[in-house]
py3Dmol code that shows the C-alpha trace and the ligand (Angstrom):
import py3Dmol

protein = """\
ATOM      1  CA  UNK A   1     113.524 131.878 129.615  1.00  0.00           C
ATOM      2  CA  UNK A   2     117.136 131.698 128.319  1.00  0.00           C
ATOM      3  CA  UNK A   3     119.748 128.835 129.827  1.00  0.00           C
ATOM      4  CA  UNK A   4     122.582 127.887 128.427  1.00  0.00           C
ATOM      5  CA  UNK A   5     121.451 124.022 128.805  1.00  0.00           C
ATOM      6  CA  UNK A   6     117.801 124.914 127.148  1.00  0.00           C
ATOM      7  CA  UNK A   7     119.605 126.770 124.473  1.00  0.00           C
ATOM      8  CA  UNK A   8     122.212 123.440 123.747  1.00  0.00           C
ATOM      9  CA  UNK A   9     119.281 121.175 123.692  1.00  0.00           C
ATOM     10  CA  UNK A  10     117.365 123.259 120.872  1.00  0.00           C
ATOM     11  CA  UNK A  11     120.429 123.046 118.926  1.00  0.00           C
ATOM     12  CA  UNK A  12     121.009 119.900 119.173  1.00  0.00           C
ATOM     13  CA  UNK A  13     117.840 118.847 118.861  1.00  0.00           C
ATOM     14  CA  UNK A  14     118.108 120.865 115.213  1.00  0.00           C
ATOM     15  CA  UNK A  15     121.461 118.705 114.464  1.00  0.00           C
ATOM     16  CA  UNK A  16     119.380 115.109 115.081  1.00  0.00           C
ATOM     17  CA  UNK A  17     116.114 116.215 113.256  1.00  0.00           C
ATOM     18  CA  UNK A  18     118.048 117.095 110.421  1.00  0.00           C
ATOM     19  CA  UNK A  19     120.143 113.739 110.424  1.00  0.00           C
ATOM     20  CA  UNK A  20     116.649 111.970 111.155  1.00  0.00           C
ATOM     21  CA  UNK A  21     115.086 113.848 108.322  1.00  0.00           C
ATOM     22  CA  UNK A  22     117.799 112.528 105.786  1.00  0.00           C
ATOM     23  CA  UNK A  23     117.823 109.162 107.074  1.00  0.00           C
ATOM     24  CA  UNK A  24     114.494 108.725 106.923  1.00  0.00           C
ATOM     25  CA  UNK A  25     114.490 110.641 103.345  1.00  0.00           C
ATOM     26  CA  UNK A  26     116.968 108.162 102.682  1.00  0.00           C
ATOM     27  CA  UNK A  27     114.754 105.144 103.749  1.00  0.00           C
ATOM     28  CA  UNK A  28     111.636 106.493 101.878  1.00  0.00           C
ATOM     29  CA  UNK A  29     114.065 106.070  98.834  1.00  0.00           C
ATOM     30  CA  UNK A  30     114.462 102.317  99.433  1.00  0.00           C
ATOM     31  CA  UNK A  31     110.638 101.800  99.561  1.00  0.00           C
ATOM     32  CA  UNK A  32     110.077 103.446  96.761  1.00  0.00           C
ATOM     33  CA  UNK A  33     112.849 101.481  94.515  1.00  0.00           C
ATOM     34  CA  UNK A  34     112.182  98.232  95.950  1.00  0.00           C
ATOM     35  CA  UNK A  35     108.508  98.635  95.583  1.00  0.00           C
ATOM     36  CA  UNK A  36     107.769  98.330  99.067  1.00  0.00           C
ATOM     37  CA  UNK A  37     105.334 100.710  99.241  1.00  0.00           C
ATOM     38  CA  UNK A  38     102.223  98.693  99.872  1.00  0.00           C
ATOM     39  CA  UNK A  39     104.211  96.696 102.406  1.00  0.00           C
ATOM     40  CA  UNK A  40     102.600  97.856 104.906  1.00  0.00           C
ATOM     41  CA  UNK A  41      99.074  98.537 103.275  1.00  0.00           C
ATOM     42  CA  UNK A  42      97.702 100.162 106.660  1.00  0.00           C
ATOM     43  CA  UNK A  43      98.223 103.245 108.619  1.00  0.00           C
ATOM     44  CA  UNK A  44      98.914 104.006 111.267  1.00  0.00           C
ATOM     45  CA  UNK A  45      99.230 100.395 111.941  1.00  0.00           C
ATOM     46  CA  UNK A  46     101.048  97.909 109.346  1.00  0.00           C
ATOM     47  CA  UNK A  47      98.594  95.487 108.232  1.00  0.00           C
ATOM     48  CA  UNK A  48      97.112  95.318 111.570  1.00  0.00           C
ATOM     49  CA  UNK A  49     100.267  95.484 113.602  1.00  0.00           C
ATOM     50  CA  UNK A  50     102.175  98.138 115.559  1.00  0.00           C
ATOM     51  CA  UNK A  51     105.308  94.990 115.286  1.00  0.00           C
ATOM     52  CA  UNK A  52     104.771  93.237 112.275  1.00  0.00           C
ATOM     53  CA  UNK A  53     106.723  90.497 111.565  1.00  0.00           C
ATOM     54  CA  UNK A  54     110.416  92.008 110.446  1.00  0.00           C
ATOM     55  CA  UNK A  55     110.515  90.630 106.827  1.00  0.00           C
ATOM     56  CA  UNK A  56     110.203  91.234 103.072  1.00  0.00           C
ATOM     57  CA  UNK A  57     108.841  94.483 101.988  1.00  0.00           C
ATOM     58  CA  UNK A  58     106.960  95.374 105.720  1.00  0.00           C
ATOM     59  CA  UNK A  59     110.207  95.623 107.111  1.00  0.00           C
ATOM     60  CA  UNK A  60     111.588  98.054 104.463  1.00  0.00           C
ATOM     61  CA  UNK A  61     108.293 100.088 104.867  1.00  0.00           C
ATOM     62  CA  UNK A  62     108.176 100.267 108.355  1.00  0.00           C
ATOM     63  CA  UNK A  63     111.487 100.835 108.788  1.00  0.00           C
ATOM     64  CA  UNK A  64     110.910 104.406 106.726  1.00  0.00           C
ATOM     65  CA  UNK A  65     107.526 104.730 109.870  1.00  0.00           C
ATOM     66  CA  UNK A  66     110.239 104.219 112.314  1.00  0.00           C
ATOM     67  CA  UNK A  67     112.504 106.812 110.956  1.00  0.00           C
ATOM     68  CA  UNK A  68     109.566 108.565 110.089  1.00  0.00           C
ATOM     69  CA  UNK A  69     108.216 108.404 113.942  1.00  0.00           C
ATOM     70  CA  UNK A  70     111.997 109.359 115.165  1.00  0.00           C
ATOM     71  CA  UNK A  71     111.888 112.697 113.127  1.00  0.00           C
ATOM     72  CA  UNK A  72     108.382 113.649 114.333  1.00  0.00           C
ATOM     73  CA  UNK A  73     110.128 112.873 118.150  1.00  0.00           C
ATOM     74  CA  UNK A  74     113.141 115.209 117.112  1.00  0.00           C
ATOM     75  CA  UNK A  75     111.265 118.225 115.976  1.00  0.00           C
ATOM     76  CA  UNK A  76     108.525 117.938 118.810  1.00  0.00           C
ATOM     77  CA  UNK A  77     111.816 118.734 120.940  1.00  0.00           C
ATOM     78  CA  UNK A  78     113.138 121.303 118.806  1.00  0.00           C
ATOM     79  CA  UNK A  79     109.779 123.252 118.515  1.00  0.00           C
ATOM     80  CA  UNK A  80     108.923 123.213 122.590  1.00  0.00           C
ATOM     81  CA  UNK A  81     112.437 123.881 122.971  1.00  0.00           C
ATOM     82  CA  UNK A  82     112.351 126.893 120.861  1.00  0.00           C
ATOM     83  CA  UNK A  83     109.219 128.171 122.343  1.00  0.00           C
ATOM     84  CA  UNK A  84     111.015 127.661 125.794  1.00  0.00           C
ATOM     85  CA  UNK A  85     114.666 128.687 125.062  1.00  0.00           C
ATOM     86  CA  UNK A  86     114.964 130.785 122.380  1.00  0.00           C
ATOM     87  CA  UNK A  87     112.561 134.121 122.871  1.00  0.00           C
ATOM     88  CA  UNK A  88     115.364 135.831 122.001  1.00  0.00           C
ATOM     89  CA  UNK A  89     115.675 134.539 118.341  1.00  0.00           C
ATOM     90  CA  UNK A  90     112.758 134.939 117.273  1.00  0.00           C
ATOM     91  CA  UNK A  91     113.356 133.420 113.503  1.00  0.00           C
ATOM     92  CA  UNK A  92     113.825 130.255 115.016  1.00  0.00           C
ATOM     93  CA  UNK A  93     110.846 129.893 116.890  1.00  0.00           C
ATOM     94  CA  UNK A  94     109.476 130.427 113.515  1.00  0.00           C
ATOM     95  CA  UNK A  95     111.353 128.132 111.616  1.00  0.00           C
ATOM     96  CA  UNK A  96     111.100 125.612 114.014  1.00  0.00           C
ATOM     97  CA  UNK A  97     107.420 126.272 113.871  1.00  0.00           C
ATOM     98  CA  UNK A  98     107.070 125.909 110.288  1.00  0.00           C
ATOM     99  CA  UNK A  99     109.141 122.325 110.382  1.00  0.00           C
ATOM    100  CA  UNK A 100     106.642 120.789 113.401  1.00  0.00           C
ATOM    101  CA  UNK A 101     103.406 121.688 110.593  1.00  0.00           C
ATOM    102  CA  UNK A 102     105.699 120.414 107.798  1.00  0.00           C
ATOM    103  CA  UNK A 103     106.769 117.025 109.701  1.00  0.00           C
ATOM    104  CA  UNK A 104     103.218 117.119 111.215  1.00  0.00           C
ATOM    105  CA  UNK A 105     102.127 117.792 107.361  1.00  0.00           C
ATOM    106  CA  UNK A 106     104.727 114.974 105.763  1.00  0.00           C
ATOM    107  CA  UNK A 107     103.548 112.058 108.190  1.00  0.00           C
ATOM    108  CA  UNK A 108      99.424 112.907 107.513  1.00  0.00           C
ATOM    109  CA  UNK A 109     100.576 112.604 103.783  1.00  0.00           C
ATOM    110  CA  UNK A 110     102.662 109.334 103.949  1.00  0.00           C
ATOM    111  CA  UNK A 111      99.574 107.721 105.384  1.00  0.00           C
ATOM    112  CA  UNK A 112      97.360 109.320 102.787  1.00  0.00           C
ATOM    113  CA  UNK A 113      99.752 107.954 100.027  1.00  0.00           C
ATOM    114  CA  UNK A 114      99.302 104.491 101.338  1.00  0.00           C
ATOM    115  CA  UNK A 115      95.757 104.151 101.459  1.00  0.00           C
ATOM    116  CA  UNK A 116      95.345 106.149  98.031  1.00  0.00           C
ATOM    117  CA  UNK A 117      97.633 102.874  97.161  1.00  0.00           C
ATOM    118  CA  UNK A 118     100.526 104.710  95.882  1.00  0.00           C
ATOM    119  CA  UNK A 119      99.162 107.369  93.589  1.00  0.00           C
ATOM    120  CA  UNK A 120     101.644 109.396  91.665  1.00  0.00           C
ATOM    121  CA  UNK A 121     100.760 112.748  92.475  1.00  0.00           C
ATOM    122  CA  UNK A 122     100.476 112.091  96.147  1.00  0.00           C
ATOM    123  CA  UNK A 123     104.140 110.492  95.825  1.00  0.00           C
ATOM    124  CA  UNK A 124     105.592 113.487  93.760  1.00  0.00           C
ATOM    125  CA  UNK A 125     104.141 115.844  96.944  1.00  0.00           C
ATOM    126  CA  UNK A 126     105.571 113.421  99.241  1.00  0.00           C
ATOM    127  CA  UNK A 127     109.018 113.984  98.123  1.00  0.00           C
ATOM    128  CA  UNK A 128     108.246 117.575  97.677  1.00  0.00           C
ATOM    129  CA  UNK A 129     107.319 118.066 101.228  1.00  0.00           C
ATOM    130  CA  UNK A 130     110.209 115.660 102.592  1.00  0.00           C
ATOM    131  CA  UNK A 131     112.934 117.491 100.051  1.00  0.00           C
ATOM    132  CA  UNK A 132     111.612 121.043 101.527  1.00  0.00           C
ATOM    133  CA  UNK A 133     111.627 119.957 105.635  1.00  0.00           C
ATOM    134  CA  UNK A 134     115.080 119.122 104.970  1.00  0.00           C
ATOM    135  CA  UNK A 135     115.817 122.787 103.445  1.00  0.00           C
ATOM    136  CA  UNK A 136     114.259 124.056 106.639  1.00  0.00           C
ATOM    137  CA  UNK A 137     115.890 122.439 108.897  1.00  0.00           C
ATOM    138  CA  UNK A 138     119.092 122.650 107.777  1.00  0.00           C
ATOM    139  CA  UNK A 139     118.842 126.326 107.993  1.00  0.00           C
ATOM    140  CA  UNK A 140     117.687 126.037 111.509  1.00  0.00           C
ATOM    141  CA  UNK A 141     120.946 123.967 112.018  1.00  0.00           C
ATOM    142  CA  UNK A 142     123.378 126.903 110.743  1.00  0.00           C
ATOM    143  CA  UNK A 143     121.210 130.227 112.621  1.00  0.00           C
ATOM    144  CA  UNK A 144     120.889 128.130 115.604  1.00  0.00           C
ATOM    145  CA  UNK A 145     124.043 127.067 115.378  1.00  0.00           C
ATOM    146  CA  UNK A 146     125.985 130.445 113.681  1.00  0.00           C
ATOM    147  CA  UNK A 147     127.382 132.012 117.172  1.00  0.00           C
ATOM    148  CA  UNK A 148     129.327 128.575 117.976  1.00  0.00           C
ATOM    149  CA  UNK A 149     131.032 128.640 114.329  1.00  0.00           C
ATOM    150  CA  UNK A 150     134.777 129.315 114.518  1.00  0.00           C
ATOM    151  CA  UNK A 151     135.844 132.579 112.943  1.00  0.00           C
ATOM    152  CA  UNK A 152     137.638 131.060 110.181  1.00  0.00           C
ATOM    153  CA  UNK A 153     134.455 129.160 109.024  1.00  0.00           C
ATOM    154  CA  UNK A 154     132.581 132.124 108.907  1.00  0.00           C
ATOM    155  CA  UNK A 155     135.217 133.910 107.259  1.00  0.00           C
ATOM    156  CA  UNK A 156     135.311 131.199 104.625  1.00  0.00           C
ATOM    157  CA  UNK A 157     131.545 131.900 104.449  1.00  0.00           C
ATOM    158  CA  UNK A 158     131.564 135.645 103.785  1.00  0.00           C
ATOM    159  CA  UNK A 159     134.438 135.402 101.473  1.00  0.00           C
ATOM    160  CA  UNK A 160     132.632 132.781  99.412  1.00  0.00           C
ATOM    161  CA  UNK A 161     129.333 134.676  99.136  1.00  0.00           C
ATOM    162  CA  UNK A 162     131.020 138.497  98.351  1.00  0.00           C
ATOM    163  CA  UNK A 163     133.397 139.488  95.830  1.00  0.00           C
ATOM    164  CA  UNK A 164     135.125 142.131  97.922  1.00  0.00           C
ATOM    165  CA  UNK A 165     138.111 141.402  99.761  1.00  0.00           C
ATOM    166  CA  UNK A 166     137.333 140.852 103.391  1.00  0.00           C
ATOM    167  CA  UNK A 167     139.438 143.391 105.725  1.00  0.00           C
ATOM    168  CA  UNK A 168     140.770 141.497 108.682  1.00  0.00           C
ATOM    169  CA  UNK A 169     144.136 140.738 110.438  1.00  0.00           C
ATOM    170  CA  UNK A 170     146.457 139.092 107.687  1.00  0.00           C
ATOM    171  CA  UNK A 171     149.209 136.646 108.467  1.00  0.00           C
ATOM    172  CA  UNK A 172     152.193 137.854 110.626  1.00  0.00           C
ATOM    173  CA  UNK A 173     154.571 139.790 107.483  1.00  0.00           C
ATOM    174  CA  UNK A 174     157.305 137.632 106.763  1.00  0.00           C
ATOM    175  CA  UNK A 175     160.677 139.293 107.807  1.00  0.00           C
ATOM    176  CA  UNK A 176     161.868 141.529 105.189  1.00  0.00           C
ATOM    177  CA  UNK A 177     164.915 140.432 104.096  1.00  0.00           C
ATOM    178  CA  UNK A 178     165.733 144.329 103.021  1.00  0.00           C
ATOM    179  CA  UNK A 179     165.231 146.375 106.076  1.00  0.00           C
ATOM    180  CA  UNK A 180     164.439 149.891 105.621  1.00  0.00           C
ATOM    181  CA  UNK A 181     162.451 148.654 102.353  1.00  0.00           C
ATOM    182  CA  UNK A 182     158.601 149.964 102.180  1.00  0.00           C
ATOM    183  CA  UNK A 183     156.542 146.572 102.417  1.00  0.00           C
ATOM    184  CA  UNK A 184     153.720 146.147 100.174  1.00  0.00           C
ATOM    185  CA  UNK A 185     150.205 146.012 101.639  1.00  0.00           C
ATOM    186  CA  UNK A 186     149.171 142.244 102.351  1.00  0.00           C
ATOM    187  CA  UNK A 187     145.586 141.185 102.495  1.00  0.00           C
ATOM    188  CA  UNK A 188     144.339 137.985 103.265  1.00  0.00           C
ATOM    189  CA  UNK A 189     144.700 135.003 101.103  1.00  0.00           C
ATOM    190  CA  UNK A 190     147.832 136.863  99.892  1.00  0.00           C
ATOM    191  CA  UNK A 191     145.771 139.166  97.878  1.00  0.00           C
ATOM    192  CA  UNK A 192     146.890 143.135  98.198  1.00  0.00           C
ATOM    193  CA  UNK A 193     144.074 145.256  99.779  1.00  0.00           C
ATOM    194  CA  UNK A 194     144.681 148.561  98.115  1.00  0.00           C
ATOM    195  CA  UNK A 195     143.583 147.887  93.859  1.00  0.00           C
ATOM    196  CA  UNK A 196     146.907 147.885  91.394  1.00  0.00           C
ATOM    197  CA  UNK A 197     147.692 149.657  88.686  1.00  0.00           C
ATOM    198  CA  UNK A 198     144.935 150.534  86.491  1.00  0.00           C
ATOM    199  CA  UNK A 199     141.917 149.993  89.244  1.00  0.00           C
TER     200      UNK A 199
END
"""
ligand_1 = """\
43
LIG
C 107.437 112.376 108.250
C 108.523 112.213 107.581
C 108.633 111.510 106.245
C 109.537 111.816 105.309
C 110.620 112.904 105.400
C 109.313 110.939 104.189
C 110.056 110.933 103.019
C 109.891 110.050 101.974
C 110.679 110.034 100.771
C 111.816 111.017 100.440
C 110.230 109.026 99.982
C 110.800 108.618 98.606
C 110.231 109.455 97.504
C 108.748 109.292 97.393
O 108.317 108.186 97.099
O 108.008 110.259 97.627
C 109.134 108.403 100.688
C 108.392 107.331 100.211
C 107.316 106.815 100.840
N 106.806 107.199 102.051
Fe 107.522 108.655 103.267
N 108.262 110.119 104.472
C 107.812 110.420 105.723
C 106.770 109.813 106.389
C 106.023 108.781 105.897
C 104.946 108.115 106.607
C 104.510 108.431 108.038
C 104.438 107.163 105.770
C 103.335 106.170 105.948
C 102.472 106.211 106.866
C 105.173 107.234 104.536
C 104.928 106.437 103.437
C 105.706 106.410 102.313
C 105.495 105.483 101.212
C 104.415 104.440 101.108
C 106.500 105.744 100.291
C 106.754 105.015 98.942
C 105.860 105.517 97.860
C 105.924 104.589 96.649
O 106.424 103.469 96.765
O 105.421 104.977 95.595
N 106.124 108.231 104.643
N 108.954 109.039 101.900
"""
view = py3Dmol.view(width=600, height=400)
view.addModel(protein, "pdb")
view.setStyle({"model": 0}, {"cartoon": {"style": "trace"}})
view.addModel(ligand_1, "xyz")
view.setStyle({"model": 1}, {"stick": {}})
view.zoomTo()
view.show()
């Protein structure tokens, strides 16, 4: 099934799991350099509360559970909306396959790192995990969202990652101010297409 309305809500839904991810990336960061860690030294609960009181270090951990809980909700949509929408492109029903196990992966771990009470290793692969879902999605973000670019950004993109010139239409020639004159070749970004003397 292909519609343009399934196929906006899968990319869309790519745009807010990847904010989500880095908010929540960016939350995990505040627990761990205030210390918070243990805040909340349950799971899935926080010390025996789905709404713990909002203070001290519980509210800085479960406020990275909340984000945590937001980016699972984001990339739910973005997988089932792949598997629905987007037959078609088949790389992103894998990609957005492989970032429901990772997020899937990430939030078993979090609780895992709580009630191993913070050990290091389990904290390094927490932050492995987290730094790689956000390398996944935001490559689902550009594929899934590469036919809507405008042509100039992915002309910026192909001249940044080849070191030929790029043929295409070059600015409108500036009048020559001595008619009859041959013109010189004009590429874009000013740069002649055909090589000068000596190659
Ligand atoms: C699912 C998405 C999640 C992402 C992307 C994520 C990401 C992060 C990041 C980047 C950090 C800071 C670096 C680090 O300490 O590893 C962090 C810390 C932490 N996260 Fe998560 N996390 C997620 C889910 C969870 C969940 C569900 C829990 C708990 C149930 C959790 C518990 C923790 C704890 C306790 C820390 C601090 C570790 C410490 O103080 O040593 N995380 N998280």
């Amino acid at each position: 099934m292909t519609s343009p309305r399934g196929r906006d809500l899968f990319r869309w839904s790519a745009v807010a799991s990847f904010l989500a991810c880095y908010a929540t990336m960016m939350l995990g960061g505040e627990v761990l350099a205030s210390g918070s860690g243990l805040g909340c030294a349950s799971w899935p609960s926080c010390n025996g509360s789905f709404l713990p009181p909002f203070a001290g270090a519980a509210a800085v951990e479960w406020s990275h559970r909340l984000g945590a809980a937001t980016l699972s909700i984001f990339v739910t949509v973005l997988f089932v909306s792949a598997l629905l929408f987007e037959r078609r492109r088949p790389t992103l029903i894998r990609l957005s396959s492989l970032a429901f196990s990772t997020v899937l992966l990430e939030a078993l771990l979090g609780g895992i790192v709580v009630e191993s009470r913070l050990m290091v290793w389990l904290v390094v692969l927490h932050f492995a995990i987290a730094t790689a879902l956000l390398g996944f999605l935001a490559l689902i973000v550009l594929l899934g969202n590469m036919p809507q670019f405008p042509k100039r950004w992915l002309d910026w993109a192909r001249a940044a990652s080849t070191d030929q010139p790029i043929p295409g239409p070059s600015r409108p020639a500036p009048a020559d101010p001595l008619p009859g004159r041959p013109t010189p070749g004009d590429g874009p970004w000013g740069r002649p297409t055909s090589p000068g003397p000596g190659g």
